[in-house]
C-alpha positions in Angstrom: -17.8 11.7 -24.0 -20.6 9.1 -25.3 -22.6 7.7 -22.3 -23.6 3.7 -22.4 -26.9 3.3 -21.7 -27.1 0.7 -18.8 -23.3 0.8 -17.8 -22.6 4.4 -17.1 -22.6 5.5 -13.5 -24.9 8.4 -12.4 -24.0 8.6 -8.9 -20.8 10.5 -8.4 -20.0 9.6 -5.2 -19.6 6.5 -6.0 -17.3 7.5 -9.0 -15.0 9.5 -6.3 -15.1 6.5 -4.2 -14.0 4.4 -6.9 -11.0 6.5 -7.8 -10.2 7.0 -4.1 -10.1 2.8 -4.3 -8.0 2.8 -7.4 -5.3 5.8 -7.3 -3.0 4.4 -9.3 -3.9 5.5 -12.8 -2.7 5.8 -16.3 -2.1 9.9 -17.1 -2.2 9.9 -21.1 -0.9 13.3 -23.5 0.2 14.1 -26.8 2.5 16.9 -27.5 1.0 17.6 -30.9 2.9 15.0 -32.9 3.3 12.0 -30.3 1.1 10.3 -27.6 2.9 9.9 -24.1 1.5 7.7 -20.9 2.7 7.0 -17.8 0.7 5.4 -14.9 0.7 7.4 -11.0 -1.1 7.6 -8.0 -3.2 10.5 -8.0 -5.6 12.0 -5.7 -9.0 13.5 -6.2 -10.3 16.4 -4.2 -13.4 19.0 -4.8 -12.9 22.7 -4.8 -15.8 25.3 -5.3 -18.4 22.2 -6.7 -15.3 21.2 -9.4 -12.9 17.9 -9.1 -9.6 18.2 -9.4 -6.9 15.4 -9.8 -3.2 15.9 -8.2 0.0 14.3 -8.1 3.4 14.3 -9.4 6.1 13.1 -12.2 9.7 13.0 -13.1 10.9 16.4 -15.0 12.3 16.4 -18.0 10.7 13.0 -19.5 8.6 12.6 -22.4 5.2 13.0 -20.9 6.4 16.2 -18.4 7.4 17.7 -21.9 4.0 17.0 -24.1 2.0 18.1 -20.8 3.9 21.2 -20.7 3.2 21.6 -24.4 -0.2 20.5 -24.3 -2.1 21.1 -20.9 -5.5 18.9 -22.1 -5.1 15.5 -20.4 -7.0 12.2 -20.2 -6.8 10.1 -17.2 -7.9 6.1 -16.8 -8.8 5.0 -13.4 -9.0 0.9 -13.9 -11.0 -1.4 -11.5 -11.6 -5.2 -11.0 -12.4 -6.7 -15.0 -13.3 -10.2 -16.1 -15.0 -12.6 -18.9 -18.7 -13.5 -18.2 -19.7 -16.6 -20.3 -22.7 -16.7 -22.2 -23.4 -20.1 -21.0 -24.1 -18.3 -18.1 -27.3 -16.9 -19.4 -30.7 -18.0 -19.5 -30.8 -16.4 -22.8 -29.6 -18.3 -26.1 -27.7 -17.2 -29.1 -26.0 -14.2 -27.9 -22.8 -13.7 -27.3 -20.0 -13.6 -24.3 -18.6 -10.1 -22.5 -16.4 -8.6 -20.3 -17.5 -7.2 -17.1 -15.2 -4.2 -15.6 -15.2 -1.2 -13.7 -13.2 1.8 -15.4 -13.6 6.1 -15.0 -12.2 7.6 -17.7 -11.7 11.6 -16.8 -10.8 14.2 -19.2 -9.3 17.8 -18.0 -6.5 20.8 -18.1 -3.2 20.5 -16.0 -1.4 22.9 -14.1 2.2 22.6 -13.0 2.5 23.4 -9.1 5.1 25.7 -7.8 7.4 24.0 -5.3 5.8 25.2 -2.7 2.6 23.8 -3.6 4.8 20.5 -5.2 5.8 20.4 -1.1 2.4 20.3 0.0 1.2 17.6 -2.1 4.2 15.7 -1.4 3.0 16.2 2.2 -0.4 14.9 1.9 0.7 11.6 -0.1 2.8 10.8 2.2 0.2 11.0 5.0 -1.9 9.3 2.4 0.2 6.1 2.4 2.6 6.3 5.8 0.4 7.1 8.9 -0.8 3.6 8.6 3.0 2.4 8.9 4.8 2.0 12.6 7.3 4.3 11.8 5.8 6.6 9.0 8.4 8.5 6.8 7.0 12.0 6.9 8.1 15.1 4.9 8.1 17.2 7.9 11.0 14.9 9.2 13.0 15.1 6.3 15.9 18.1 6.1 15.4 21.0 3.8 18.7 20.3 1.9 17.3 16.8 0.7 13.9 17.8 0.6 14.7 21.0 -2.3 17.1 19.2 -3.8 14.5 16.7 -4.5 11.7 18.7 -5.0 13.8 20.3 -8.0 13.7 16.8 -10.0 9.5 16.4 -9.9 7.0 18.3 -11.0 3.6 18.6 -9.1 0.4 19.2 -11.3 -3.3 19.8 -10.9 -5.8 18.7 -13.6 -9.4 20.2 -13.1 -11.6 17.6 -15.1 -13.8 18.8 -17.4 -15.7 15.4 -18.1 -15.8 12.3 -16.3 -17.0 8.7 -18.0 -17.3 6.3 -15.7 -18.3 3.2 -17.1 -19.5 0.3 -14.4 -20.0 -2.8 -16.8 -22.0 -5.6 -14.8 -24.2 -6.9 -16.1 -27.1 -4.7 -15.6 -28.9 -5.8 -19.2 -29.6 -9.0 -18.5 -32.7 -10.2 -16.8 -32.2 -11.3 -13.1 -32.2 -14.9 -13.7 -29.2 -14.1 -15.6 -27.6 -11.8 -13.7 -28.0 -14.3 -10.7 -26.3 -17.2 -12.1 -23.4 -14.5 -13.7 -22.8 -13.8 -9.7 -22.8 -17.8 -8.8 -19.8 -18.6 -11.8 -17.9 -15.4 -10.5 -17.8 -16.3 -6.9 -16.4 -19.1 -7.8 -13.6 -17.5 -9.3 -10.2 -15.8 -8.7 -9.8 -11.8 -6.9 -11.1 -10.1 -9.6 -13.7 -12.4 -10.1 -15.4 -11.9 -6.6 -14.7 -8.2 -7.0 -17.2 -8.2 -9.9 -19.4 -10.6 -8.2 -19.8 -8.2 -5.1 -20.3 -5.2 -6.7 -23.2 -6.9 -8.3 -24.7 -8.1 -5.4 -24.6 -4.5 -3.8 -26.5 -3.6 -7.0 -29.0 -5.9 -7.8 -31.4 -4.4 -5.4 -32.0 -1.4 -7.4 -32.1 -3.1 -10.9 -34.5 -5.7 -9.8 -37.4 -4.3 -7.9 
């Protein structure tokens, strides 16, 4: 994939944390003839110095067909976005932007056995139900509901074969700029501040 100069992220921790932040992504195919999306939370893990992506969808759709078909897969991770006015600049005569954080990941799926479909089910729902009071665990659901279940998913694992995360923010305008960009954001809306922060945490580095 073509790199940005400026906006693309180097560091891949912080690309893993970002997608550990924002699971839920959009899972795009095409069967040879037709594109198919559908958005899921997925989870990333590292085997043997490679990344893989797993989770699970519905057999017997659209998309479960064209990945079956067509194994090659790209993935969209989506962070905080929003508009940056070039009012806000100390620069004149140029144009507005959009600042936003976004990984887009490129690799080959595998379809899990159930076995394995059981395991990830497993681990997601530890993901998202040990914080509750009364977590609802696979291990306490009965075997009857928990094959007959099993039998309508499908559990996949993509190993990515290219990762492009692009972290827009900024980072080519001068630090008058940049400061005043953070000032109009904070006094914005969620995503706003989102942008704003991440910026702060940066600035160090861009302006020695």
């Amino acid at each position: 994939m073509y790199k940005v100069p400026h906006f693309t992220e180097t560091e891949q921790q912080e690309v893993i944390d970002f997608i550990k932040a924002n699971p839920f992504a959009t899972l795009i195919g095409n069967d040879g003839f037709t594109s198919v999306a559908t958005q899921l939370p997925l989870i990333i893990h590292e085997k043997e110095g490679e990344l893989y992506l797993q989770g699970h969808m519905m057999r017997k759709t659209d998309h479960c067909i064209a990945f079956e078909k067509n194994p090659n897969v790209l993935v969209m991770f989506t962070g905080p976005h929003c508009y940056v006015s070039a009012s806000w600049y100390n620069e004149r005569n140029t144009a507005g932007t959009w600042n936003y954080i976004t990984v887009h990941a490129r690799g080959t799926m595998q379809l899990m056995t159930d076995a394995e479909t059981i395991k990830l089910l497993t681990d997601l729902t530890h993901k998202y139900e040990d914080s509750q009071t009364n977590p609802e665990l696979v291990e306490n659901m009965s075997d009857k509901y928990l094959h007959t279940h099993v039998k309508a998913i499908a559990g996949f694992e993509i190993k990515l074969t290219d990762l492009y995360p692009l972290f827009k923010l900024s980072q080519n305008r001068n630090d008058e700029s940049y400061q005043n960009i953070v000032a109009h954001l904070n006094e914005g809306a969620n995503d706003e501040k989102e942008i704003a922060a991440e910026m702060i945490k940066r600035r160090p580095q861009l302006f020695k």
